[in-house]
C-alpha positions as CSV (number, residue, x, y, z in Angstrom):
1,X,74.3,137.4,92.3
2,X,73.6,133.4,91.6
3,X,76.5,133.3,89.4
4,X,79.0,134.6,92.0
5,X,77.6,132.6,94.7
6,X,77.4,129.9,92.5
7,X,80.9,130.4,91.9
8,X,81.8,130.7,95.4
9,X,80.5,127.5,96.5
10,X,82.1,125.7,93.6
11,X,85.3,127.3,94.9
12,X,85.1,126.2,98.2
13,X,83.9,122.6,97.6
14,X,87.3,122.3,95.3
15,X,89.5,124.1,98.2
16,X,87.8,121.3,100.6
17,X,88.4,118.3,98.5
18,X,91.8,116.0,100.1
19,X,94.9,115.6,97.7
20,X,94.7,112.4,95.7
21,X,97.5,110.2,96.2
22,X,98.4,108.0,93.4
23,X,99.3,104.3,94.3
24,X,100.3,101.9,91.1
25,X,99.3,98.2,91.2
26,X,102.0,95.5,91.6
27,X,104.2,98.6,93.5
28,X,104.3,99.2,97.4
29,X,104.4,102.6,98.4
30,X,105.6,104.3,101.1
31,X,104.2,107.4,102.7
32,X,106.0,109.4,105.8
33,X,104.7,111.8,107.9
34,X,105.8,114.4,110.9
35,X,105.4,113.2,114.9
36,X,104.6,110.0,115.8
37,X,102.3,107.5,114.2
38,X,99.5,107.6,116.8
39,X,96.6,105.5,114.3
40,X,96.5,104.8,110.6
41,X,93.4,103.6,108.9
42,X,92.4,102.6,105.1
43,X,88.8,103.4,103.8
44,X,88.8,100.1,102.1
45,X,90.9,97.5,102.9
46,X,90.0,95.0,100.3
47,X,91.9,97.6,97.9
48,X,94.8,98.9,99.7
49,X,96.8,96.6,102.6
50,X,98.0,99.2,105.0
51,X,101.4,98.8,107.7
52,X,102.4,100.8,109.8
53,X,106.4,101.5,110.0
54,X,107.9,100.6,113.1
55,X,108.2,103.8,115.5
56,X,112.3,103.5,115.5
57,X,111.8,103.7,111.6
58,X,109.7,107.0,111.9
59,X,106.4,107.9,111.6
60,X,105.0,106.7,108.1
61,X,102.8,103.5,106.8
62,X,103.6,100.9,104.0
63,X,100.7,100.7,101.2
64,X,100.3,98.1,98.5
65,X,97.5,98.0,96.2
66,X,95.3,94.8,96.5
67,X,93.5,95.5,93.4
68,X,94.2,96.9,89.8
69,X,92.0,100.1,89.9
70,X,89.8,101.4,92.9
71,X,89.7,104.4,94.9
72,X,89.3,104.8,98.8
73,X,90.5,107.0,101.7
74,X,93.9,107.1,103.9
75,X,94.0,108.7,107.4
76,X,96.8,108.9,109.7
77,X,96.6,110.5,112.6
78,X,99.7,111.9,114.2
79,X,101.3,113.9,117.0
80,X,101.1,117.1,115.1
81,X,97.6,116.4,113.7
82,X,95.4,114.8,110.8
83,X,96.5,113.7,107.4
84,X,93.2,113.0,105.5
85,X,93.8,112.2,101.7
86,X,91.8,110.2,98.8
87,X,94.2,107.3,97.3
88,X,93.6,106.2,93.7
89,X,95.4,102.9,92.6
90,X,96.0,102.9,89.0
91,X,98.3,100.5,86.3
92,X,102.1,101.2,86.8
93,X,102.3,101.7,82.9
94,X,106.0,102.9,81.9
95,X,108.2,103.8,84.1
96,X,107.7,105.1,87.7
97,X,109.7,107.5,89.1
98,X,111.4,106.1,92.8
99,X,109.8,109.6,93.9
100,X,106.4,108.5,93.6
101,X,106.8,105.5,95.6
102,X,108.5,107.1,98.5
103,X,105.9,110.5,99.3
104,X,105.8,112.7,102.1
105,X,102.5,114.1,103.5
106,X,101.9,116.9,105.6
107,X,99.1,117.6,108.5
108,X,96.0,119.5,107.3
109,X,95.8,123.1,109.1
């Protein structure tokens, strides 16, 4: 009975945990979301400089590592809900695919 509850609530703390999305120093990334832009905000700014996109460019921010490594948090809040995601910056080693520069992210349910 400990084991399966055990289990359970190791299941559950890993369904809970945000997406993590990768930023790569020296690179700006952009990140678009659904609705309208209503706030953005960056756990730690001293890592990641955050912009919002105009609102006649859509709804979506600019993000540009300040920092080599670090991790922090990204929320944007839009006008079809919350997107609430860990960001990790890490060295842009090799090449980068434009797809990981340019991401889109989705409300949480």
């Amino acid at each position: 009975m400990k084991l399966v509850l055990i289990t359970l609530l190791g299941l559950t703390a890993r369904a809970s945990t945000p997406p993590t999305l990768i930023l790569y120093s020296g690179l700006v990334t952009k990140v678009r979301c659904e609705g309208k832009l209503l706030i953005s905000a960056i756990g730690e700014p001293n890592l990641v400089a955050l912009d919002a996109l105009p609102a006649n460019v859509g709804c979506g921010v600019l993000l540009k590592p300040l920092a080599k490594q670090g991790r922090t948090n990204l929320i944007l809040e839009t006008s079809t809900g919350t997107i609430a995601t860990l960001v990790e910056i890490v060295s842009a080693n090799g090449r980068i695919d434009q797809n990981a520069l340019d991401r889109k992210l989705r409300t949480s349910e």
